[in-house]
N, C-alpha and C positions, 0 to 999 in steps of 0.2 A: 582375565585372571580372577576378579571377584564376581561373585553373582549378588543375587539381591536379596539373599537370606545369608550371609554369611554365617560359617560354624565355628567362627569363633575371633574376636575383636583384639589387636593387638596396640599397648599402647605406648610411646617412647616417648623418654620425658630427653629432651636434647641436652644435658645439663653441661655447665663448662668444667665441672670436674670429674663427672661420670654418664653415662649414658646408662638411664635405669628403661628398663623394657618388662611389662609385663604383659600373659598371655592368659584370657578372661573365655569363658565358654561356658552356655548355658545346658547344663546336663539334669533333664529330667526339672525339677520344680528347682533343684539347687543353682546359684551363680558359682562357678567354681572357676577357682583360680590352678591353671595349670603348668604354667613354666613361668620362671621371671630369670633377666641376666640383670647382671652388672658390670659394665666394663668401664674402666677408666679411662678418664680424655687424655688427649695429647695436649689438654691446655699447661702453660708451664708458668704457674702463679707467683713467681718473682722475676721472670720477661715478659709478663704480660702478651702472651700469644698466642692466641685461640688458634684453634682447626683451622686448617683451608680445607676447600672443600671435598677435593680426594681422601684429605685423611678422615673428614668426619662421615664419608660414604664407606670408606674400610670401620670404622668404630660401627653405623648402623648395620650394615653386612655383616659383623660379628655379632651384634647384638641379636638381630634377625633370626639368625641360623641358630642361635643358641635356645631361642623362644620355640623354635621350628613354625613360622609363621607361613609358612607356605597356605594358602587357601582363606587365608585372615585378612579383614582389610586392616592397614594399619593408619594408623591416626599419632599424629606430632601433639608434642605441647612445648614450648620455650617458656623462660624468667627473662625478660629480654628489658635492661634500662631502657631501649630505645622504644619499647609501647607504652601504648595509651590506654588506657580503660578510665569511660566520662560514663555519668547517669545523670542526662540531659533532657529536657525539652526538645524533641523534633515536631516536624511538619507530619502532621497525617499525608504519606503520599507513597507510592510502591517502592520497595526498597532499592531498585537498583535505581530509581531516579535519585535515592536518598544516600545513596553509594557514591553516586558523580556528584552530589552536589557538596559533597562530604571532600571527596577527592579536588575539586576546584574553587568553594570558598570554604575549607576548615574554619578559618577564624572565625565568620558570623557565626556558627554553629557551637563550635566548641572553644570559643574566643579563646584558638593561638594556633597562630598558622604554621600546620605538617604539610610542609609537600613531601611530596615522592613516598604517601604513604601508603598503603593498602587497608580498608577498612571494611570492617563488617557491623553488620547493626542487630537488637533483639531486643525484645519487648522484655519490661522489668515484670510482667504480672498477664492474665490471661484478658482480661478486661483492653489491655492495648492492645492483643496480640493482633487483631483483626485491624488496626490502624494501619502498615502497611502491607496492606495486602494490594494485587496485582490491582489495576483501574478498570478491567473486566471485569473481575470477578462480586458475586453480588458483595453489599455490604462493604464494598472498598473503601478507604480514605474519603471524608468530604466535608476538607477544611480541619483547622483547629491545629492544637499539639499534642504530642501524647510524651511520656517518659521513656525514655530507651536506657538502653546500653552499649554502647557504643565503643569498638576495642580497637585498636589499629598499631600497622607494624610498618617502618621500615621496610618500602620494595628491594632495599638490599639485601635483607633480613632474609625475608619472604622467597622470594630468588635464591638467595643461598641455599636455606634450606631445602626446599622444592627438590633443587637438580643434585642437590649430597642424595637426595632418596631414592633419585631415578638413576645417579650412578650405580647404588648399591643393587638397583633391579627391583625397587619396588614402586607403586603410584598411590602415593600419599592420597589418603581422602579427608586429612582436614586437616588446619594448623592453627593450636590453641593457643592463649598466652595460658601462664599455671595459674593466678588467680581464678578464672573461670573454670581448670578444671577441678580449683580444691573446691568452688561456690557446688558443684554440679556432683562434684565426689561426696560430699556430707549430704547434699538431697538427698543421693541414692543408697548413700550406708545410714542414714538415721536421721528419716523422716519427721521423728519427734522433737530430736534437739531443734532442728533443720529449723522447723515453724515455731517451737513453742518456748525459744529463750532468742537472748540476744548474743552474739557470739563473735568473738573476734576467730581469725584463722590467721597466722603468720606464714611465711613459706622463706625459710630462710636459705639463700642459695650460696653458690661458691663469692658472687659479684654485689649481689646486693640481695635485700630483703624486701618482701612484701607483704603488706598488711590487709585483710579487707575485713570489716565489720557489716553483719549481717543482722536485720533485725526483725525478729519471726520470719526469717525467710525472703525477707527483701535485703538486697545488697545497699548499705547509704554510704559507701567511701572505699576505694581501696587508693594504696599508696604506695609508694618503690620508694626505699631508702638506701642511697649507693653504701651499704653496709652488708660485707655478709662474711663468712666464713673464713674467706682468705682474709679481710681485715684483720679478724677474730684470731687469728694465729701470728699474725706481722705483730700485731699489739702485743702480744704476748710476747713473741718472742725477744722484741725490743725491748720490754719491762722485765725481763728475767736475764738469767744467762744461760737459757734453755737454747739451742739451734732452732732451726725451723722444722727439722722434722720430729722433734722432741714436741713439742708446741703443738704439733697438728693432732701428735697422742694424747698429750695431756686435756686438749681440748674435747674429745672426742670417749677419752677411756677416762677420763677425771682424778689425776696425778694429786694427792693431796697437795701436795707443796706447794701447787702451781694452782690450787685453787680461788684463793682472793685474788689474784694474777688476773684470772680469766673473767672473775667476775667484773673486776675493774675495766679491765678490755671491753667488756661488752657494754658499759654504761651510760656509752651516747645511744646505742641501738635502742637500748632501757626506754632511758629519756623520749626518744620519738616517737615509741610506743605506747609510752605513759600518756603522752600529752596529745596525740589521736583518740585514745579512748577515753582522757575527759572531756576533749572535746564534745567527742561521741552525746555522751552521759548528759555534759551539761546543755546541751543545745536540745535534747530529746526525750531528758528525764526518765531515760531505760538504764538500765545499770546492764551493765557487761556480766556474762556469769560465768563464762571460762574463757583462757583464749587456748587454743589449740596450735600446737607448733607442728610444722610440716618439716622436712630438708633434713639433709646430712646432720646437721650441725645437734637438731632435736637431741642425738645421741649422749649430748653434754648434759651429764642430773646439774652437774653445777650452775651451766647455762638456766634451765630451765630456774631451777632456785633461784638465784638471784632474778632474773625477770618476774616469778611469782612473788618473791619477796617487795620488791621495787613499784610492782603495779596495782599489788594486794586481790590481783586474780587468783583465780586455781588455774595453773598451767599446766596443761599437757603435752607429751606429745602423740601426734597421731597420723593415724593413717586410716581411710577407707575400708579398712578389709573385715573389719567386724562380721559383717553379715556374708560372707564368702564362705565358700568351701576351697577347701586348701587340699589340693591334690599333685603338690610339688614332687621330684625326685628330693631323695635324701639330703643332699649335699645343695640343694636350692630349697629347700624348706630351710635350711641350718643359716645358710645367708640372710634369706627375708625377714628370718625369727630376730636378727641381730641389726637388721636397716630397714627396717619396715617403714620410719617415718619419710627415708628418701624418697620412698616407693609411692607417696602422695598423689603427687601430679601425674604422673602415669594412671594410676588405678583411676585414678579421677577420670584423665583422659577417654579411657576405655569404659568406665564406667555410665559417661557421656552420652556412648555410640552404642552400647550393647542391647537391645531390642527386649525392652521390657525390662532393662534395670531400673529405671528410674520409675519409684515410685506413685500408685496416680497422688498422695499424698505430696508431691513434690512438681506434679504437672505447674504449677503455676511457677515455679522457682526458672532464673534466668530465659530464654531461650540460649543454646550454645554458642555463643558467635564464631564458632569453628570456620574457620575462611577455608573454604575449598579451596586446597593446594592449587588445583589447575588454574582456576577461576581467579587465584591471588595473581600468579602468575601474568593470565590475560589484562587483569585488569593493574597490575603496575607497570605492563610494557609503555 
């Protein structure tokens, strides 16, 4: 079904309040962005109940067909509380010995022990990259440790998702978490910020929120806060006499009324925020100089305000697509213009895998640690 130059890279962001899919093609010297969908989940955020996995093969199958992904490989990315993402010390040693040994003692390595997880590993800078390399190959491992990246999921996770893709008739070629795709989206849409400031990126999802700070281009922390969107409306609507679907507008279209409301709602997220990046600052003596907001929720000026106000950053929100060509149909150009920041982790995604997106100015930023869907698969059985 794929070949080995694909003509064009598809990327799904699995989210639990919508499934954002966008569709990336390199035409001529341009990257152009040529279809994106947005479908809403079956999640139902006050019974708490995700997708099984027929329904979230019918949500990718619409998504899919909407993209016209036919001939594209496509590529996953999940916000998933139940991952892991460590910038650790490993053994110089080839990666899939460093995969089982990951898989059977977690704790020494990442001292706290995941079973039943599925892990992928990747050099934080190009200088490691050659640490594990194959024990044939010249220049392999010999001795010592080097700094990695280290990301892992739940083989429930990993399994679900996998077989929701091959229901819908497609063969996933890799499954991200979204921190690594927003670390891999900013490389490849703006090389300059990327290496030459220090930068927080937020990604605030239906479940919870994540944080990663970047500093010239190395990753030193990210972090999940079970805080995200659907809090951000319960709070609200609890503190008002707004419903909850009042509450999800005002959050999102910015209801005067309900403004100090929302701000208040969001002030423990604030706080966790706040005090990662003095952390940050104070242990490293770089000062932060924007943080950039990803997810649904970015849509809130009010959000955004108070978090710039409360952190004394410049907050934005953002999204990858800067340096794109936009060659959407009408009525999907009109959507993306209006949710561009959901649109993050997908573009990232895609932006990941697209053959010659990524900057040589950004060669050195992460390697992907996209877990080959199948390979997840084999290795959580």
């Amino acid at each position: 079904m794929f070949g080995k130059t694909p003509n064009a890279i598809v990327g799904v962001d699995l989210g639990n309040h919508s499934l954002k899919t966008v569709r990336l093609q390199r035409r001529g010297n341009a990257l152009t962005l040529t279809r994106v969908s947005l479908v809403p989940s079956h999640y139902d955020p006050q019974n708490h109940t995700p997708p099984t996995e027929h329904e979230l093969a019918a949500l990718v199958r619409s998504a899919l067909s909407t993209v016209r992904a036919s001939g594209a490989d496509v590529h996953f990315v999940v916000n998933s509380l139940g991952g892991t993402i460590r910038y650790v010390d490993l053994p110089r040693m080839p990666l899939d010995d460093l995969r089982s040994a990951l898989k059977f003692n977690s704790a020494t390595h990442l001292r706290q022990n995941l079973e039943n997880y599925t892990f992928d590993i990747g050099a934080l800078d190009e200088e490691a990259a050659g640490a594990f390399a194959p024990a044939s190959r010249k220049g392999a491992p010999a001795g010592g440790k080097t700094k990695a990246l280290v990301v892992g999921l739940p083989n429930t996770e990993a399994i679900l998702y996998y077989h929701a893709a091959r229901r819908a008739g497609v063969r996933p070629r890799s499954l991200q978490l979204a921190p690594i795709a927003l670390i891999n989206g900013l490389a490849a849409s703006d090389p300059e910020l990327f290496r030459g400031d220090s930068i927080a990126l937020l990604d605030m999802g239906l479940l919870s929120t994540s944080l990663t700070i970047l500093d010239h281009g190395k990753p030193h922390l990210t972090r999940a806060v079970p805080f995200g969107g659907k809090h951000l409306t319960e709070y609200l609507a609890q503190g008002s006499s707004a419903d909850y679907a009042r509450a999800e507008r005002a959050k999102t279209q910015g209801e005067t009324d309900l403004a100090q409301a929302l701000a208040q709602a969001g002030a423990n997220l604030i706080h966790e925020i706040r005090s990662s990046i003095n952390f940050f600052e104070k242990n490293t003596e770089q000062a932060i100089s924007r943080v950039l907001v990803a997810g649904a929720s970015a849509r809130s000026e009010t959000l955004i305000a108070a978090l710039a106000d409360q952190s004394g950053k410049v907050c934005q929100p953002w999204c990858p697509s800067a340096r794109l060509a936009l060659q959407l149909p009408p009525e999907q150009r009109e959507m993306f213009a209006a949710h561009q920041a959901a649109f993050a982790t997908a573009l990232g995604v895609a932006l990941t895998h697209l053959p010659g997106a990524r900057p040589a100015a950004a060669a050195a930023s992460p390697t992907p640690p996209a877990v080959a869907a199948q390979s997840a698969v084999s290795r959580a059985a």
